[in-house]
C-alpha positions, -999 to +999 in steps of 0.1 A: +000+000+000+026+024+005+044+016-028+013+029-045+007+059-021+044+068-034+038+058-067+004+083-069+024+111-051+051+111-076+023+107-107+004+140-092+045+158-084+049+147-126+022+166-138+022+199-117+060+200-131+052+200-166+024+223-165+044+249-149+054+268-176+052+303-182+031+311-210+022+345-223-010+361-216-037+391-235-061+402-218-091+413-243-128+425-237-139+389-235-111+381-209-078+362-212-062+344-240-036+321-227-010+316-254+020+290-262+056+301-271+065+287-306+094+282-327+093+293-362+112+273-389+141+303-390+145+297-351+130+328-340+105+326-309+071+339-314+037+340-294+010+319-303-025+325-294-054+300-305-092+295-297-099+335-301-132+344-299-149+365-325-179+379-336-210+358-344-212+349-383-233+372-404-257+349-412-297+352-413-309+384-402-270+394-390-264+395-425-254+433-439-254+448-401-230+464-376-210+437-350-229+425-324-216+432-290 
């Protein structure tokens, strides 16, 4: 029993490691964007942001109006 007490402690110590990164942050309107840093193909390092919200598609009767806020 106390192999897999250890075993689950060093599991749980694992993953809070690797998540401790720092990544860059925006804060928008909306709230804020957590980001990655990337490494483009000439080796320089740039901020990448994914999964930003937009406006709702002008479809229907949103169709030829002003953005929704």
């Amino acid at each position: 029993m106390i192999k897999f007490g250890i075993y689950i402690c060093l599991i749980f110590s694992i993953g809070v490691l690797s998540d401790s990164q720092d990544y860059p942050e925006v804060r928008i309107e909306q709230g804020a964007l957590k980001g990655k840093y990337r490494q483009a193909w000439t080796g320089k390092t740039f901020n990448s942001f994914t999964s930003i919200p937009y406006a709702q598609p002008p479809i229907g009767k949103l169709r030829f109006k002003g953005i929704p806020r």
